[in-house]
N, C-alpha and C positions, 0 to 999 in steps of 0.2 A: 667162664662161659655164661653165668647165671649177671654175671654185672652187663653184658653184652645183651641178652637176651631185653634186659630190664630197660638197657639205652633203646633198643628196638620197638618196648610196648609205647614208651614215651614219646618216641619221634613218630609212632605211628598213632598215637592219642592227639600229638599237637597237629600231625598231617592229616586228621576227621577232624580235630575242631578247627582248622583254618579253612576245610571247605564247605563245615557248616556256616563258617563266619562267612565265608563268600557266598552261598547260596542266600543266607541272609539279606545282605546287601546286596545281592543283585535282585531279591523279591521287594526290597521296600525299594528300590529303584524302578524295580514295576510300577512299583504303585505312585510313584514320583509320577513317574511318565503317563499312565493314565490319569490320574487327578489333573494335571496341565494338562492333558487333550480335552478333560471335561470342562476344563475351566476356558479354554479356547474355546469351545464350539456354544458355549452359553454366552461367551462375549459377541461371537460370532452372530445369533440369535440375536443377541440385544441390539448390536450395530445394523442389523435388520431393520428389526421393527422401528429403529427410531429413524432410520434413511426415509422407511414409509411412513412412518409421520413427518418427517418435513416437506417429503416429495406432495404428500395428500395436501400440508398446508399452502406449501407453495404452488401449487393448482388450483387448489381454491381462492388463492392471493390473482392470481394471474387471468381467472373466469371472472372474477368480479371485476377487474382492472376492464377487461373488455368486454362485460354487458356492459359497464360503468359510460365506457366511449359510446358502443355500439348506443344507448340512448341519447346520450348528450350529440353524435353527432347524426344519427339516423332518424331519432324517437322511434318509437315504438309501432308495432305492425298495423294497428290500429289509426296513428298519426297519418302513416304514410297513405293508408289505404284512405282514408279521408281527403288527405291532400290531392292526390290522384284525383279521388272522383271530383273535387270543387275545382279542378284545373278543367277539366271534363265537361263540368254542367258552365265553366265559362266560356268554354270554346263553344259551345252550342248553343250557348246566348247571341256571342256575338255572330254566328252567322245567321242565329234566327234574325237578329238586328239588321245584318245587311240585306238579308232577302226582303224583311218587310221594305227598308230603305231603297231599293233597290228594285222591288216588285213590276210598280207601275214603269217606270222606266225602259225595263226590258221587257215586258210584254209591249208595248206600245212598238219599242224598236222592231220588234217579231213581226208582228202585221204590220209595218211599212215595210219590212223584206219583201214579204209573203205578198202583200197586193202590189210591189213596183214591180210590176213586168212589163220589159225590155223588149216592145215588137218590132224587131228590124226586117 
């Protein structure tokens, strides 16, 4: 009975060291599985920040591409606003032009209206 008893302490010794041996391996399995979640969410971060730096350079590639036009084909507010008024002070040239051209001609035409009256 005592050989019996002896097989028993020993199946029951290797039956607590096989589920410490599991309990083991399933805590550094934890720590597997955590350490890769931290190492994912820091890749994570980094593939982040570097989308926004390419996004921030390539905005700033694409604002300059089109001030870059915006001058070359509009110039500048100051250009325009210039151009305007010298279109402006031309057209007001030239009608002052035709009025003085033009002045004595249609006054004159005026009173020959104004004194031909027509006594029938």
């Amino acid at each position: 009975q005592e050989a019996k008893h002896t097989t028993t302490l020993k199946m029951s010794r290797a039956s607590t060291e096989n589920v410490q041996f599991l309990f083991d391996a399933e805590k550094a399995a934890l720590q597997v599985v955590q350490e890769a979640k931290k190492n994912r969410l820091t890749k994570l971060k980094q593939a982040r920040e570097e989308a926004q730096k390419e996004l921030n350079a390539y905005q700033a590639k694409v604002e300059s591409k089109f001030l870059a036009h915006k001058e070359q084909h509009l110039g500048s507010v100051d250009d325009m606003a210039h151009q305007i008024h010298a279109k402006r002070d031309k057209s007001i040239k030239a009608i002052e032009d035709s009025v003085s051209l033009n002045k004595d001609r249609i006054v004159n035409m005026l009173i020959d209206k104004v004194l031909d009256v027509h006594l029938a």
